[in-house]
C-alpha positions as CSV (number, residue, x, y, z in Angstrom):
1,X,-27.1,4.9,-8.0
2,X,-23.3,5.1,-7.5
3,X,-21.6,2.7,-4.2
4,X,-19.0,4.3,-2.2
5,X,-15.6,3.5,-3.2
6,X,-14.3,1.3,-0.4
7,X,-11.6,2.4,1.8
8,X,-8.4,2.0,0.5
9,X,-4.7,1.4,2.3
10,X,-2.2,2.0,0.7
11,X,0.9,0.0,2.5
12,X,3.5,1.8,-0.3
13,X,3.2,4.6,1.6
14,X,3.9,3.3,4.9
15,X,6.9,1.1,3.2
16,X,7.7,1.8,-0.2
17,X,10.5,-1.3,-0.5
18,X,7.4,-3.3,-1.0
19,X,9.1,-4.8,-4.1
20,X,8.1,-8.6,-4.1
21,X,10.0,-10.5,-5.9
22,X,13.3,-10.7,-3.1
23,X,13.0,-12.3,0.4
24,X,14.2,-9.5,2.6
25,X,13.5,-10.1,6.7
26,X,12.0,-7.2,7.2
27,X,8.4,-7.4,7.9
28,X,5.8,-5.5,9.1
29,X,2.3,-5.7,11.0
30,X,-1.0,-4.9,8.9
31,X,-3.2,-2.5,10.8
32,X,-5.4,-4.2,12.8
33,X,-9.2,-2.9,10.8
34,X,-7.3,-4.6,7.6
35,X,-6.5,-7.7,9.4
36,X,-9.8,-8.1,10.3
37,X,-11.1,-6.9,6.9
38,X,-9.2,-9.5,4.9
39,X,-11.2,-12.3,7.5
40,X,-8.9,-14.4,8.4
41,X,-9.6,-18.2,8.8
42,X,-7.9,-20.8,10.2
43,X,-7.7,-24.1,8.7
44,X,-4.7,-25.7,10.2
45,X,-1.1,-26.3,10.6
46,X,1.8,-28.0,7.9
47,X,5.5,-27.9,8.9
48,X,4.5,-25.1,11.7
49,X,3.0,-23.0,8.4
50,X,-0.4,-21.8,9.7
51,X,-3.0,-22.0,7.2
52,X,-5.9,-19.7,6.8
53,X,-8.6,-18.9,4.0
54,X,-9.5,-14.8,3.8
55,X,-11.2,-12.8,1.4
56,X,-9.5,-12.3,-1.0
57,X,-11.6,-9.6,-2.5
58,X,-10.8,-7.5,0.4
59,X,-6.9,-8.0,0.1
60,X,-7.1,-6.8,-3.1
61,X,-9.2,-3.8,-2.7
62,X,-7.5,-2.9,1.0
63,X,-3.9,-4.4,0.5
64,X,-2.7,-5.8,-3.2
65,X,-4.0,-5.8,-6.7
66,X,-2.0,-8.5,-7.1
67,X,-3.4,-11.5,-4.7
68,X,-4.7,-14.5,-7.1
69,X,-5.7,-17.4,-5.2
70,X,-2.9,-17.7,-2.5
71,X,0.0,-15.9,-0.8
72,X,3.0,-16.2,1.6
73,X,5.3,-14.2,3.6
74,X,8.4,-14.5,1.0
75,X,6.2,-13.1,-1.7
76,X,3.8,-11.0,-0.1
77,X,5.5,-9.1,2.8
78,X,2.3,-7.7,4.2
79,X,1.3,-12.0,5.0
80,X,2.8,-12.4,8.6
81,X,5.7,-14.6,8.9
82,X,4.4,-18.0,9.4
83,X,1.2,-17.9,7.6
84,X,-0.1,-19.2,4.1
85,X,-2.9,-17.8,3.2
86,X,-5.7,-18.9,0.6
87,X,-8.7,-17.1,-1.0
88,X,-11.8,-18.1,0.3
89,X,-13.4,-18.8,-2.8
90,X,-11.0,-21.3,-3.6
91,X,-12.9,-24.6,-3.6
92,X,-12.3,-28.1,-1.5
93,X,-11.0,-29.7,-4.4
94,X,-8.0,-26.9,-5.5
95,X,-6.9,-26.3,-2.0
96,X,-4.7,-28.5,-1.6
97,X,-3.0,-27.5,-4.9
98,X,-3.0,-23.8,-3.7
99,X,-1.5,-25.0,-0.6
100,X,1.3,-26.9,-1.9
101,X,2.4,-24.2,-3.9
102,X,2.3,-21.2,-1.7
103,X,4.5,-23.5,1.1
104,X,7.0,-25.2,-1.3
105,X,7.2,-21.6,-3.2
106,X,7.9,-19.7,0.5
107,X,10.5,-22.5,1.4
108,X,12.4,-22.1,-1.9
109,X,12.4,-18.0,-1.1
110,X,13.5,-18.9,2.4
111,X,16.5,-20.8,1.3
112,X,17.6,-18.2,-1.0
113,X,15.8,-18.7,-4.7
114,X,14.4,-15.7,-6.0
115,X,10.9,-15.7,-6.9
116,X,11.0,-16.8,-10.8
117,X,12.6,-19.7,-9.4
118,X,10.7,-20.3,-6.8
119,X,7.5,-19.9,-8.4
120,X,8.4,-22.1,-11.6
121,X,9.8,-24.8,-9.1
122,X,6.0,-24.4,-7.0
123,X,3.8,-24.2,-10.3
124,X,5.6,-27.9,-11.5
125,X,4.6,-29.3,-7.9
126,X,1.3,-28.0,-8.0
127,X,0.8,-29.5,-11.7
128,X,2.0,-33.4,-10.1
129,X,-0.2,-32.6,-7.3
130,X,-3.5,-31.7,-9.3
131,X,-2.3,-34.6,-11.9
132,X,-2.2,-37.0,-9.2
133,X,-4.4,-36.3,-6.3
134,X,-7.9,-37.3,-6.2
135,X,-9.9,-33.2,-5.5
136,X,-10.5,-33.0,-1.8
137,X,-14.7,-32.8,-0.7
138,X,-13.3,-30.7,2.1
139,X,-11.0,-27.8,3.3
140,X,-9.8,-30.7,6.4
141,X,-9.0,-33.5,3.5
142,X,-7.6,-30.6,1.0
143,X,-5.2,-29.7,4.4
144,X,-4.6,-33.0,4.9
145,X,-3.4,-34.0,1.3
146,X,-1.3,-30.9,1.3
147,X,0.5,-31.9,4.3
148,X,1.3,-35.3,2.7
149,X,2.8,-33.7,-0.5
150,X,4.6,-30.9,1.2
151,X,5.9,-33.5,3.9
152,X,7.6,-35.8,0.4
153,X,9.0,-32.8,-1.6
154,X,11.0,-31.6,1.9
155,X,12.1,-35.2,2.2
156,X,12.8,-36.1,-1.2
C-alpha cells in the first residue's frame, strides 16, 4: 500500500530571495491552509516575542526542510515578525533552552549580526541555560525560565 505524498508549497517560487542567513525586512504572509497546517499554539509572551509550539513535521513537509526544533523571523522569513516558534515535540524540560536561543539569536540578527554569529552567540546561551537551569515539568514553567534568562542576557 503506497500514502499519498502530502501537498507540498513551495514558498521559493512565490519568493526566491529566501536565502536565510541575512536579516532583510521584507517579509511575507504564509497562505492561510499552511498557517493552519503548521498548528500553531500559543504559549505566551517574552519581551513582546509571541511564543507558539507547531508541528513541526508539517513545516517541514509544507514550508522548510530545514526547521529543527525552533525558528524565528530573522532566520526563517516565512515565521511572522514577532513570533518564536518551537516544535511541538519539544519536551517541558528543553523548552526553555529552545526558547532562549531562537529570541537571543533573532535579537542578535535584528541588531545587525549575521546568522554565524548570531547562532554561535545563541548556542553558548542555550549551553549556560541547559547547564544551569533545573528542566521545566511544564511548557508555563519552561516560558517562565526563558523569560528570566532572556530578561538577564538583554540587561547584562
Amino acid at each position: 500500500m503506497t500514502r499519498a505524498a502530502a501537498p507540498q508549497f513551495d514558498l521559493t517560487a512565490l519568493h526566491p530571495d529566501m536565502e536565510m542567513d541575512t536579516f532583510h525586512p521584507h517579509r511575507f504572509k504564509l497562505p492561510s491552509n499552511v498557517l493552519r497546517a503548521v498548528g500553531r499554539s500559543k504559549v505566551g509572551t517574552i519581551l513582546r516575542w509571541r511564543v507558539y509550539r507547531v508541528d513541526g513535521h508539517a513545516v517541514r513537509n509544507r514550508i522548510n526542510i530545514d526547521f529543527v526544533s525552533g525558528g524565528n523571523p530573522m532566520r526563517y522569513k516565512f515565521v511572522p515578525r514577532g513570533e518564536v516558534w518551537v516544535e511541538k515535540t519539544v519536551e517541558p524540560g528543553e523548552f526553555a533552552p529552545v526558547v532562549v536561543h531562537e529570541l537571543v539569536e533573532a535579537i542578535l540578527m535584528f541588531d545587525g549580526q549575521d546568522y554565524d554569529q548570531a547562532h554561535e552567540s545563541a548556542s553558548a546561551t542555550e549551553r549556560l541555560v541547559r547547564a544551569t537551569t533545573t528542566p521545566a515539568r511544564s511548557y508555563a514553567q519552561g516560558l517562565k525560565d526563558a523569560s528570566a534568562w532572556v530578561r538577564a542576557w538583554r540587561d547584562g
